[in-house]
C-alpha positions in Angstrom: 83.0 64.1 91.6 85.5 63.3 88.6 86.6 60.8 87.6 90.8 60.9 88.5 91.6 58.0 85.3 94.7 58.5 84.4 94.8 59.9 80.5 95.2 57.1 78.2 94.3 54.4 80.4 92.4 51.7 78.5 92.4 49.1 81.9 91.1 51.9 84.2 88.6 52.9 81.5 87.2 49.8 81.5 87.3 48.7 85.2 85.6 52.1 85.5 82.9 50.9 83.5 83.0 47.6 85.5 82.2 49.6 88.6 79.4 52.1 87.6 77.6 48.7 86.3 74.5 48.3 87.3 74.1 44.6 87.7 70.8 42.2 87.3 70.0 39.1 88.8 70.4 35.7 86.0 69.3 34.7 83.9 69.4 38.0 81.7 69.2 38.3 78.5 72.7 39.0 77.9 75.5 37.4 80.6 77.9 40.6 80.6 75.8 42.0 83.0 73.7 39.2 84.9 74.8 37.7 88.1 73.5 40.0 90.7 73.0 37.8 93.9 70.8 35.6 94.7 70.8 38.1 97.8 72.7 41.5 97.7 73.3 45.0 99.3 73.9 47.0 96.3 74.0 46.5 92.6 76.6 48.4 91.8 79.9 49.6 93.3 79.4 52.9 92.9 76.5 52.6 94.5 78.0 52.4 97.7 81.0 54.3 96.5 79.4 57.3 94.4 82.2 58.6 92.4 84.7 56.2 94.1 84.2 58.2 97.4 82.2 57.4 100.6 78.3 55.3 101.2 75.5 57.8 102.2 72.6 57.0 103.7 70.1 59.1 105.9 68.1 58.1 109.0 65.1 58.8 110.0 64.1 59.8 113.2 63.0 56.3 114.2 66.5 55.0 112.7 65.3 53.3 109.9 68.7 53.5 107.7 67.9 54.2 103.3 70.5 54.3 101.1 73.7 52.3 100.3 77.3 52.3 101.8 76.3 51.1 105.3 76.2 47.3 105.7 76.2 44.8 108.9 79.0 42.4 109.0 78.2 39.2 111.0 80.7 37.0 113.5 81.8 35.3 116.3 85.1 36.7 118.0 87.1 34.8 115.3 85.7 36.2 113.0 83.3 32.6 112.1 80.5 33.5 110.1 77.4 33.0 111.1 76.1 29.3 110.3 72.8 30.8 108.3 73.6 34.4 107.7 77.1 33.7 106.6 79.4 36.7 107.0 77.2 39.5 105.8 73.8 40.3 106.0 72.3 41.2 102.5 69.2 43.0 102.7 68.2 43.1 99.0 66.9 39.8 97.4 66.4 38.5 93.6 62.6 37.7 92.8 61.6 35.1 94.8 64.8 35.4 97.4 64.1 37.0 100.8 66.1 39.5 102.1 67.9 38.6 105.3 66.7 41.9 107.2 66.8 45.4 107.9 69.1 47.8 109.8 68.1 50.3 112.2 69.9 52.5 114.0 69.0 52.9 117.8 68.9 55.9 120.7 72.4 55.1 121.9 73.7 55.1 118.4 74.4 50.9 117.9 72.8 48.9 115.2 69.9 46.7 115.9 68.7 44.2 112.6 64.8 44.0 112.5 63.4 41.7 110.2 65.1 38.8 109.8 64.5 36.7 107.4 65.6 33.3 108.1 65.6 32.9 111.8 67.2 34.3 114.4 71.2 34.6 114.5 74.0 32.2 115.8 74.2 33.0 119.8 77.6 33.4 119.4 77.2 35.6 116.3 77.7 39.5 116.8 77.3 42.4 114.5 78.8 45.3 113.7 78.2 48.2 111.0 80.5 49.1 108.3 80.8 52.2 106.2 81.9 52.2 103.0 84.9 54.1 103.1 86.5 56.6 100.2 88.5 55.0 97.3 90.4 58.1 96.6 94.4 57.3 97.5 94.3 53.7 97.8 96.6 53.0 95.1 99.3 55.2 97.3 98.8 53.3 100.3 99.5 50.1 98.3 102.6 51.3 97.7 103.9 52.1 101.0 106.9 49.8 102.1 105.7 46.8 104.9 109.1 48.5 107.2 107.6 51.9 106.7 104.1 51.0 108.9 105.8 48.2 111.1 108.4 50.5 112.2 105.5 52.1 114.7 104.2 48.5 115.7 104.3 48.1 119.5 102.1 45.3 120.6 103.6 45.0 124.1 103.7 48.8 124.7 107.6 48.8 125.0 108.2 52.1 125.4 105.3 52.8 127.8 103.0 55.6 125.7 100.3 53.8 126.0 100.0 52.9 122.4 100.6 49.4 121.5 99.5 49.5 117.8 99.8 46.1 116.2 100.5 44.6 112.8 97.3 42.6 111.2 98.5 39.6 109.3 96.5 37.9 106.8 96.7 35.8 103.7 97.2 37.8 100.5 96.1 36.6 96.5 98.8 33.9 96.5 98.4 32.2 100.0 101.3 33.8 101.5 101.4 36.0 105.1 100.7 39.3 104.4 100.7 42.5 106.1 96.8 43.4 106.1 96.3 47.6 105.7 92.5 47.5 104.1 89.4 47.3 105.3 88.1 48.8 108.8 90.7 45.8 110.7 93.2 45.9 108.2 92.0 42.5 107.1 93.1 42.5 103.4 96.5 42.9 101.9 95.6 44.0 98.8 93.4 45.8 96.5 92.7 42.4 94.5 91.8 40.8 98.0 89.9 44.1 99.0 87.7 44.6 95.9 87.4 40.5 95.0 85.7 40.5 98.7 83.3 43.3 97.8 81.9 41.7 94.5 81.4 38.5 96.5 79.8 40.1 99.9 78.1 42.9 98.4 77.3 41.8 95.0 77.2 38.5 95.2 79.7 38.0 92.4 81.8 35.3 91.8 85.1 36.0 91.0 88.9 34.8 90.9 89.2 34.3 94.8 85.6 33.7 95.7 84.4 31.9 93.4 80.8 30.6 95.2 78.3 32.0 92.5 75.6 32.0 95.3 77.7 35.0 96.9 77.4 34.8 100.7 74.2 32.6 101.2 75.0 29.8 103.1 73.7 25.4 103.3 71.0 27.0 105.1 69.7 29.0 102.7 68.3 26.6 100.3 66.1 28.7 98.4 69.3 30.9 97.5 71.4 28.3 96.9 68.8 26.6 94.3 68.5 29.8 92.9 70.0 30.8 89.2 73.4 32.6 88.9 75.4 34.0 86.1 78.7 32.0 86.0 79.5 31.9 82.3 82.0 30.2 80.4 83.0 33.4 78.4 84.3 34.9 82.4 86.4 31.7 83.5 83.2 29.7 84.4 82.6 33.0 87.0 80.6 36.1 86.9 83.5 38.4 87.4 86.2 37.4 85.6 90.2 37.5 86.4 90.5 40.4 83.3 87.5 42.2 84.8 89.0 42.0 88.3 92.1 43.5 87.3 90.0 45.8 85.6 88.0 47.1 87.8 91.4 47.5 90.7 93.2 49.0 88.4 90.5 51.8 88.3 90.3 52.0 92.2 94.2 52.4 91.7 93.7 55.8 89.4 91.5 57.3 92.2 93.7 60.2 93.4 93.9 61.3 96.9 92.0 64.4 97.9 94.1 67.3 97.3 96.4 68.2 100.2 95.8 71.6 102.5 98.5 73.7 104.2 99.4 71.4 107.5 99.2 74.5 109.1 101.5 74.3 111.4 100.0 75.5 115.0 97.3 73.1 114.4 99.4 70.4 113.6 101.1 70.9 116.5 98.5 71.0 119.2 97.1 67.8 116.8 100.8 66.0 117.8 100.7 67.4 121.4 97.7 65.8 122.6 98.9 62.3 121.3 96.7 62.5 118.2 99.6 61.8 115.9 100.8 58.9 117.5 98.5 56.6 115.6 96.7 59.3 113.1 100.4 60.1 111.5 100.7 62.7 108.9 103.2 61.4 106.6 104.2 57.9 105.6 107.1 58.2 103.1 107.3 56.0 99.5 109.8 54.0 98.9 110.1 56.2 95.3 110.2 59.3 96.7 107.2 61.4 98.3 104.6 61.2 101.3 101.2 59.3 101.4 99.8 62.1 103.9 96.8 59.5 105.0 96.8 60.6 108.8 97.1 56.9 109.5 100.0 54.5 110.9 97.5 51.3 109.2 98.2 49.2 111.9 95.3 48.2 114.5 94.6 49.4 117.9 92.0 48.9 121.3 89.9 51.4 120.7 88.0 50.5 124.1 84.2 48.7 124.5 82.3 51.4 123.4 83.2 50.7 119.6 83.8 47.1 120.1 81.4 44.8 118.2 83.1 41.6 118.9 84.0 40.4 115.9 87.4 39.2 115.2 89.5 39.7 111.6 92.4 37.5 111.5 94.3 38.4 114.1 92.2 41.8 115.2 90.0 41.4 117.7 86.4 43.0 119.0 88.3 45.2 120.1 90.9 46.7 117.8 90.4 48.9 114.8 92.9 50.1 112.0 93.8 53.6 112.2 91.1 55.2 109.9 92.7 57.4 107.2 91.8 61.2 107.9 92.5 62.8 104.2 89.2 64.2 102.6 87.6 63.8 106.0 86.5 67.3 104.6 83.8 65.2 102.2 82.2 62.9 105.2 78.8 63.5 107.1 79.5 59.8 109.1 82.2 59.1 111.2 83.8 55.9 112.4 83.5 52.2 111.1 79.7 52.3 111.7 78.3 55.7 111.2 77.2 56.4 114.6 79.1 59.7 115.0 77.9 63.1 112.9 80.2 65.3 113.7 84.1 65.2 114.2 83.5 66.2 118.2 81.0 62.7 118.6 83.7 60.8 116.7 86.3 61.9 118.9 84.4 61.7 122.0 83.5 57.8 121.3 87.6 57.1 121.5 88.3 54.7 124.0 91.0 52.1 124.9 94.5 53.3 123.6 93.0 57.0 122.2 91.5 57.3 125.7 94.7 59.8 127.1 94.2 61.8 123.5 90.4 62.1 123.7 91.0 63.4 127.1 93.2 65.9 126.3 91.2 67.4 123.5 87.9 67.5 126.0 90.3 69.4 128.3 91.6 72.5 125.6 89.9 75.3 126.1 86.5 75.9 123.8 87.9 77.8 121.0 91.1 75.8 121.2 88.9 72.4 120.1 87.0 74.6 118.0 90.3 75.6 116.3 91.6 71.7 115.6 88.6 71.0 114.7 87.9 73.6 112.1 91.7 72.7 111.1 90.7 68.6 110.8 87.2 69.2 108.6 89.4 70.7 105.8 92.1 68.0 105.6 
């Protein structure tokens, strides 16, 4: 895949180079690149987002999980970390750190961590997988206006459709409420927030806002926390510093949507006349002129128990989901927040709660008739 910088920018160019890094653990013997840990998924960004685009991984056929771009995100039904794991479980380790486990995938298509490696988890503490989503487009949805995704908010189902999508709010870089439209529950504002949450989490860099150069290990992982780290002087006494996190955003910011098909306009509209479109909408206009055509609203819905995990996000629960984004769905071999589904018809067939009345109705067209949206959906 190419890269999508725009021509002549110097701040993309290097926040580019920022994200193909391949980072080692301190002490190294230069600090540009050092700071990798103590405990990590990946060591780079592209790693889990090849070409700014989604993680692969493969399973085998007893479920064990290779590759990056799939992680296990740890939490009560606040969304409290876990009181050893922290809020992430990083399965890669510096020398002499211990990785905190292994992921498997099971029969009946849920996660299942093997191997841990300090002790078993918080019994309050639930799991959940996440997918490394595309890049591509998110400096478009960035720019949509708050109004233009509230407008379709209806938490008390006031109009009786059944749908009773709901705003997340969070804190954004400056402290202030937000509305949240990144991440799998819509639980970051912005790209900053989004992106200084990777480095931390996935990385384990320190950066502007999270600043902990031990990452995610927590009190109760002394070794980590005894463990060298790369915070440096010459980055702000961090490893990732404010420059290179602007950097490195305004990169993701480049990365252009995936070109836009034909709508095609018979498909569309047996698409909007089973209820897809009420949530997965085509268009969201800019405030500058022009569409963002995501197939999203952004805002978060019950998606029913069957993909609940149980772990809150600010104000999502368990339950609830952010509409995922369905441009360049053509370019994915996973579906939904964990993986589980390999084909559009699983993904489709796993919606519950407020998609329930949609996923009915598409079980109910006629063979060639889901074969037909189908087709139509793979090539948006």
């Amino acid at each position: 895949m190419t890269s999508d910088l725009a021509a002549g920018s110097l701040d993309g160019a290097l926040g580019k180079a920022l994200f193909d890094r391949q980072w080692v653990p301190a002490p190294a013997s230069t600090d540009a690149a050092d700071g990798l840990g103590p405990l990590f998924n990946a060591r780079s960004c592209a790693s889990c987002h090849p070409g700014g685009g989604r993680g692969r991984f493969t399973e085998d056929r007893n479920g064990q999980i290779t590759g990056n771009g799939l992680v296990a995100r740890l939490g009560d039904s606040a969304g409290t970390e876990d009181p050893t794991y922290g809020s992430q479980l990083q399965t890669s380790g510096a020398a002499g750190q211990t990785g905190e486990g292994r992921l498997l995938r099971r029969a009946d298509g849920n996660l299942e961590i093997k191997d841990f490696g300090y002790g078993k988890l918080h019994p309050a503490t639930r799991f959940g997988g996440r997918l490394a989503p595309s890049l591509h487009g998110l400096g478009l949805i960035a720019l949509i206006a708050d109004a233009d995704i509230l407008q379709w908010a209806d938490p008390e189902d006031s109009n009786r459709d059944g749908i009773s999508g709901r705003a997340n709010f969070v804190a954004d870089t400056q402290g202030n409420q937000a509305l949240g439209r990144f991440g799998w529950k819509a639980g970051h504002a912005d790209l900053t927030a989004l992106t200084a949450s990777a480095l931390s989490l996935d990385l384990g860099l320190s950066n502007p806002l999270a600043q902990d150069p031990h990452g995610d290990c927590t009190a109760a992982q002394t070794a980590c926390r005894a463990a060298p780290h790369g915070a440096s002087q010459r980055f702000q006494g961090l490893e990732v510093s404010s420059d290179m996190l602007a950097f490195i955003v305004t990169y993701i910011s480049t990365l252009q949507p995936p070109p836009r098909r034909p709508l095609e306009p018979p498909a569309l509209a047996r698409f909007t006349g089973i209820g897809c479109a009420q949530c997965h909408r085509p268009q969201i206009p800019l405030p500058a002129g022009g569409q963002v055509a995501a197939f999203s609203d952004f805002l978060i819905h019950d998606m029913g128990p069957h993909l609940a995990d149980g772990i809150g996000d600010h104000q999502a629960t368990g339950r609830e989901w952010r509409t995922a984004p369905l441009w360049g769905i053509r370019e994915a071999s996973r579906f939904l927040h964990d993986g589980r589904a390999t084909t559009l018809r699983q993904a489709i067939a796993l919606h519950g709660g407020e998609a329930a009345p949609s996923r009915d109705a598409f079980l109910n067209l006629s063979a060639e008739n889901q074969d037909q949206l189908l087709n139509w959906l793979s090539q948006l």
